[in-house]
N, C-alpha and C positions, 0 to 999 in steps of 0.2 A: 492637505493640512496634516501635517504630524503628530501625534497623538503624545502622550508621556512618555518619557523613556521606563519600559517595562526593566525593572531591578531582582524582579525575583515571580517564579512560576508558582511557587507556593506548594513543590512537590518535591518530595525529600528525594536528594539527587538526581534533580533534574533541571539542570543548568538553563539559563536564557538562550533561547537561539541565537546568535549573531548576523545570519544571512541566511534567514530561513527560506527564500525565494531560490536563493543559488541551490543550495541545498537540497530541497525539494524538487526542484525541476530537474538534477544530478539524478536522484531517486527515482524518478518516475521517468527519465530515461532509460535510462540501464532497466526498470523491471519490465517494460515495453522490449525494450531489444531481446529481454529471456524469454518473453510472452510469445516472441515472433518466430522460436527457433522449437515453439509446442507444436503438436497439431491442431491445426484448424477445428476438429472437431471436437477437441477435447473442452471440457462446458468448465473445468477451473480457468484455462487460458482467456475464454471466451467473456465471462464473464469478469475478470479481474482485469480486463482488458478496460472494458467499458468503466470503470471505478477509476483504474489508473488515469486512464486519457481524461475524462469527467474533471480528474483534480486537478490535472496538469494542467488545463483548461483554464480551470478557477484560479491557480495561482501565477499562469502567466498577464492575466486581463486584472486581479486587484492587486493592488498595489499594498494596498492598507492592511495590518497584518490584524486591526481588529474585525475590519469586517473581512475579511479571508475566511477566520475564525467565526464567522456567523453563518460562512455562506458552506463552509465546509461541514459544521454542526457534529464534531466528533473530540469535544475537546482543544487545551490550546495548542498552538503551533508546531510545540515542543511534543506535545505527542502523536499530531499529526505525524511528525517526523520521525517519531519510534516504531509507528504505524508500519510509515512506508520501509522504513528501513528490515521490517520484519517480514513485509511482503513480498521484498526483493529476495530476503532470504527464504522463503519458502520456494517461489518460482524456481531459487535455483537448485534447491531441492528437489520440485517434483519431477526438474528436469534430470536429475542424475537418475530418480527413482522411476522414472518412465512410467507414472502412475496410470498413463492412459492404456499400456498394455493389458492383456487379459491377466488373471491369475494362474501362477504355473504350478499352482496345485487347486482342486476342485474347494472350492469352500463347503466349511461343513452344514450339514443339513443346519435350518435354522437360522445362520449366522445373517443373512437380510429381511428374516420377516420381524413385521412389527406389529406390534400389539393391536 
């Protein structure tokens, strides 16, 4: 059953989704396929893996975009989707930055201990 048609998200410029399913599974495709070309051992890959697929998951099996929005529990759709679209950008960033290499200069004394 169809819920109301959603007219407004209630967040200054930030439009109704129209096909947030297409959308979203578009997204968490492509940040899978960047995830896939990290190494294996790298724990950003590893773990943004497991979130990616998690959602993809979620949003292939409901249908319903209010309980989507319950079961995903990070806000509505529409930033669900600024979400993913941010994480995609990142992935394809750590991949340019090869974050998982060592440092090619020694860090300075200090720079990883914590209080």
């Amino acid at each position: 059953m169809a819920g109301p048609i959603k007219r407004s998200t209630f967040l200054v410029g930030v439009q109704v989704a129209k096909n947030p399913h297409k959308t979203l599974i578009g997204l968490y495709n492509q940040t899978l396929s960047v995830l896939n070309r990290l190494p294996d051992s790298f724990a950003y890959r590893n773990e943004t893996e497991k979130l990616t697929k998690s959602r993809l998951q979620l949003v292939e099996q409901e249908s319903n975009i209010s309980e989507l929005e319950k079961k995903i529990n990070d806000g509505q759709i529409e930033e669900v989707i600024m979400q993913a679209k941010s994480e995609l950008s990142l992935a394809q960033k750590m991949e340019d930055w090869k974050a998982w290499e060592p440092l090619q200069t020694k860090a300075p004394q200090g720079q990883w201990d914590w209080p």
